[in-house]
N, C-alpha and C positions, 0 to 999 in steps of 0.2 A: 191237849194236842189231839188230833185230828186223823184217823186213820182214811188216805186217801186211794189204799193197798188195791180196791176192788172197783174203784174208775178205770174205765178206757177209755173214756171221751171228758177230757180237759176244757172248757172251753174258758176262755179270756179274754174280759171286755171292760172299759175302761172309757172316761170321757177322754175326748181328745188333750194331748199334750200332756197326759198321764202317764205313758211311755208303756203301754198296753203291749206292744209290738216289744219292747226289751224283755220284759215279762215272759211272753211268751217263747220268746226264745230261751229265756235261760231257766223256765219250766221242762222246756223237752230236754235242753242238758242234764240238769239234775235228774231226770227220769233216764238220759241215756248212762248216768253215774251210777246206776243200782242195775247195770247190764241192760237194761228194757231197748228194743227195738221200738223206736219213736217216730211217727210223721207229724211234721208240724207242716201246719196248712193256714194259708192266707187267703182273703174273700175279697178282699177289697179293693185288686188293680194298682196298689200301693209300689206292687214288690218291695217291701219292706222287709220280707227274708234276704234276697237279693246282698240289698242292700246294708244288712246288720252283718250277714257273715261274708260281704266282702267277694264274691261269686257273680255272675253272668245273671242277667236278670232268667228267671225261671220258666221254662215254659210249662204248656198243660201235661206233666207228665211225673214221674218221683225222681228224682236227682237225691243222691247220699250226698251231705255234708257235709259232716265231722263225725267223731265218733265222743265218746262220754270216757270220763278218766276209770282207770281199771276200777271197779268194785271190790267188796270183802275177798271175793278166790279170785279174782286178780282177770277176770270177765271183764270184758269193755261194750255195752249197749252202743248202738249207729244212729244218730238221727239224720231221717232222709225230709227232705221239704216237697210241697206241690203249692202250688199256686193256680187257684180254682178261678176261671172264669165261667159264666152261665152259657156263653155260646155254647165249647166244648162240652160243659157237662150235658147239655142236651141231645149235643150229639154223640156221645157216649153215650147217653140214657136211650137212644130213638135204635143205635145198634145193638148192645147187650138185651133189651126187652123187645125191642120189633123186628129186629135184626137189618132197620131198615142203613146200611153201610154206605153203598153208593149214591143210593135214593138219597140219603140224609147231604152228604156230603153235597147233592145238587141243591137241595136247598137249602143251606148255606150260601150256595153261589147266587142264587138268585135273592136274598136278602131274606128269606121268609125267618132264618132261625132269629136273627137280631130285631123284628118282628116281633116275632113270640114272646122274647128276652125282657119287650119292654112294653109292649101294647098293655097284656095283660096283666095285675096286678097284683103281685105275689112271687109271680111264678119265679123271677131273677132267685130270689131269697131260698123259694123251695128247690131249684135245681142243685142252687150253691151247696145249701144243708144237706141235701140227697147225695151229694157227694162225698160229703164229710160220714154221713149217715154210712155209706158203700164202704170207705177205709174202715170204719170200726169192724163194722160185718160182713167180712169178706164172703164170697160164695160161691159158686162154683163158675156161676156167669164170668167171671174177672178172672179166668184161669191164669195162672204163672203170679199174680200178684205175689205181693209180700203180706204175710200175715205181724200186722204190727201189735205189741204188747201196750200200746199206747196212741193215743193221738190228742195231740194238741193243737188247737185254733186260734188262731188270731181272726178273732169277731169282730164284727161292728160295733160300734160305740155302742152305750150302754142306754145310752134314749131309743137304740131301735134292736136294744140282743133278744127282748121279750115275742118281738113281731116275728124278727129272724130265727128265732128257735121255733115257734108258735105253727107247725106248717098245717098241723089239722086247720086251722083256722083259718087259715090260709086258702087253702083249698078248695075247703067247704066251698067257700061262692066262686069254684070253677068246676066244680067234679063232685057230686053226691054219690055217686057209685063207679065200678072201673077200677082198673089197674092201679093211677092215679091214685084214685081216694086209698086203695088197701094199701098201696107203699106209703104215705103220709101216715097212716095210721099205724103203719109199725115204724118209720118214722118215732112219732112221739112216743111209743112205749120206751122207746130208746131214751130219746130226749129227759124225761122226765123218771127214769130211773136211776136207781144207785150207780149204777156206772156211769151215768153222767156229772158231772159238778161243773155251777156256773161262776168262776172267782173274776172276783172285781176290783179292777187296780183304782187306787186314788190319790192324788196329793194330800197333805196335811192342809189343805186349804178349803175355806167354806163351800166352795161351790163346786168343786171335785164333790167333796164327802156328802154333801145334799142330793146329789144326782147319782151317787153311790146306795143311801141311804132308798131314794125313788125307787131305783134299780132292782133292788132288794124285795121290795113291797110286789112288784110289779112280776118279777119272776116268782115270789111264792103266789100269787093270784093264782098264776099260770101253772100251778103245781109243777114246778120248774125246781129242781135242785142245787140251790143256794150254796156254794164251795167257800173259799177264803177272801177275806180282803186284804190285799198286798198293798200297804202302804210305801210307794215307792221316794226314790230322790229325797233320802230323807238327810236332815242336815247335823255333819255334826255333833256331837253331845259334849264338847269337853272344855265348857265352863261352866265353874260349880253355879247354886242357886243363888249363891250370895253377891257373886260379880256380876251375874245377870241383872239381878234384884239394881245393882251400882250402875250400871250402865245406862238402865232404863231411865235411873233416876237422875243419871250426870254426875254421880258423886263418886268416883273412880279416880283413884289416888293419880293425877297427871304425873307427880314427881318420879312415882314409882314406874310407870310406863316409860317414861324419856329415861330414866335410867336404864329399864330393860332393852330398848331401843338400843343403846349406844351401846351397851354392853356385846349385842350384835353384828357393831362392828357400820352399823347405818347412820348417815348422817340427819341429828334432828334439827326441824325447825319449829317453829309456832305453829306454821300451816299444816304441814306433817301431823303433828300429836291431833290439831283440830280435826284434821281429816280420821284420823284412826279413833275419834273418840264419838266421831259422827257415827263412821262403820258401827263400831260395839254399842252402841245405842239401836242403829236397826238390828243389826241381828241379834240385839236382846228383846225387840220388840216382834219381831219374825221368832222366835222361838217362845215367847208366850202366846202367841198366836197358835201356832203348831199343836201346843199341849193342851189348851184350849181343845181343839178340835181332834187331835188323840183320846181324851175322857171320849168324844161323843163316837169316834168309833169301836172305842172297847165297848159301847156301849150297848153295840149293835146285835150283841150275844149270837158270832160270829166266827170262827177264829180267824187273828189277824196274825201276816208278817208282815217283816219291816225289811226295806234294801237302802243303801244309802246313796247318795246323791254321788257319783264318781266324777271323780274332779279332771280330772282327762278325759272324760269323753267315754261311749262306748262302743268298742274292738272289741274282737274273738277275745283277746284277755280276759276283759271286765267283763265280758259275759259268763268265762268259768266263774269268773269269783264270785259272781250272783248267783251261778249257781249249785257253788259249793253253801252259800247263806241258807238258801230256800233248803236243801236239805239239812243242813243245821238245826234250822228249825221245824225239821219234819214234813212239809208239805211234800217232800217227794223221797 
């Protein structure tokens, strides 16, 4: 198990359809469960917070949430959300350091910040991060802020979280010296310290856990702080090995099922049992699959948790229950 006590900067990335974004919401719960004042931040135009906790799409500013269920002395942690776009962070960036207020806001009117946002190559990525970079390290520029014990990110997929964290490098071929280059450069001290960790959500399936596995390679290059792999949407466990072993092979006692069937109170047919013996053949054949690709992520000498696939759907509910898990298992 994995002491994660001395991160303040969470960050969560995941290929698409991994549910990266459930994750990370019920990351900053759990963290709001152990009392911790939490921001979870989104980068990506998604409103995907918005939308998980059921709330008014976000604008650029910290909006509270919910709050995290009482702790050991009976303390209840806040998680507040922002939703980061590069326009505002620039012009937030062009007031707090140039003090340029009105000026900025005129250029905005006249298109020059959207412009900047995109012409240049990087820069979207380093505003975004510089942002997230500002929550962790409050200072005196951001008077009245909230000093958060935590923050959690909702990144970009995991084919591009090496580039997006990466901002010296970034930089570099826009600014060799300046303001610019010394904030990137304390930037990454940040980034690639113990208070950073980069956790990586993936399905039990090949092509999640391959671009998991990239992922991994590609943030230790980048002396990038490698965090958990959270295998999500997982299915299940409660058939033994030996009806699995049956189903794969179709030799599954039919007489015994139509009996338990009826016994249920359901009406059987031929088609019926054919149908339910099709089902327990795939998902005898989807849960060797699974374990299959379970060895290769324990493999990853990582630590891994597990959440399971919620069969309703996920509401405010399902998100405490992930994450009361995730603290179960220690990650937070």
């Amino acid at each position: 198990m994995s002491d994660w006590s001395r991160v303040q900067l969470h960050v969560v990335t995941g290929k698409g359809g991994t549910g990266k974004s459930t994750v990370a919401s019920a990351l900053a719960l759990a963290l709001a469960h152990q009392g911790k004042h939490v921001l979870l931040c989104e980068v990506e135009g998604r409103q995907g917070i918005a939308r998980m906790f059921d709330v008014d799409p976000l604008p650029y500013e910290e909006r509270r949430l919910t709050t995290g269920l009482p702790d050991a002395d009976g303390g209840r942690g806040v998680v507040h959300a922002l939703h980061i776009d590069a326009e505002s962070a620039l012009l937030e960036y062009l007031s707090m350091y140039y003090r340029l207020g009105r000026a900025g806001r005129a250029l905005d009117r006249f298109g020059v910040i959207e412009f900047a946002t995109t012409i240049a190559p990087g820069v979207r990525d380093v505003l975004l991060s510089g942002k997230v970079y500002e929550a962790v390290q409050r200072n005196s520029r951001n008077k009245g802020a909230i000093d958060y014990d935590a923050v959690v990110l909702d990144a970009p997929p995991t084919g591009r979280i090496t580039q997006f964290l990466n901002v010296g490098g970034e930089v570099g071929g826009l600014a060799k010296v300046g303001p610019v280059k010394a904030q990137s450069d304390t930037m990454m001290k940040l980034f690639q310290s113990p208070e950073t960790a980069v956790h990586l959500v993936t399905l039990l399936e090949e092509m999640p856990v391959q671009e998991t596995i990239d992922g991994i390679a590609e943030l230790k290059r980048a002396k990038l702080r490698v965090g958990g792999v959270i295998v999500n949407m997982v299915r299940p466990r409660d058939l033994s090995t030996e009806d699995l072993a049956a189903a794969r092979e179709g030799t599954l006692d039919r007489d015994r099922i139509e009996s338990e069937v009826k016994a249920a109170g359901i009406e059987v047919s031929p088609a019926l049992l054919d149908g339910l013996l099709h089902e327990a053949r795939e998902h005898a054949e989807r849960r060797a699959l699974e374990d299959a690709q379970r060895e290769v992520v324990g493999s990853l000498g990582v630590p891994t948790y597990e959440l399971p696939r919620m069969a309703g759907g996920v509401d405010l509910g399902a998100l405490y229950e992930l994450a009361g898990l995730l603290r179960e298992q220690g990650m937070a």
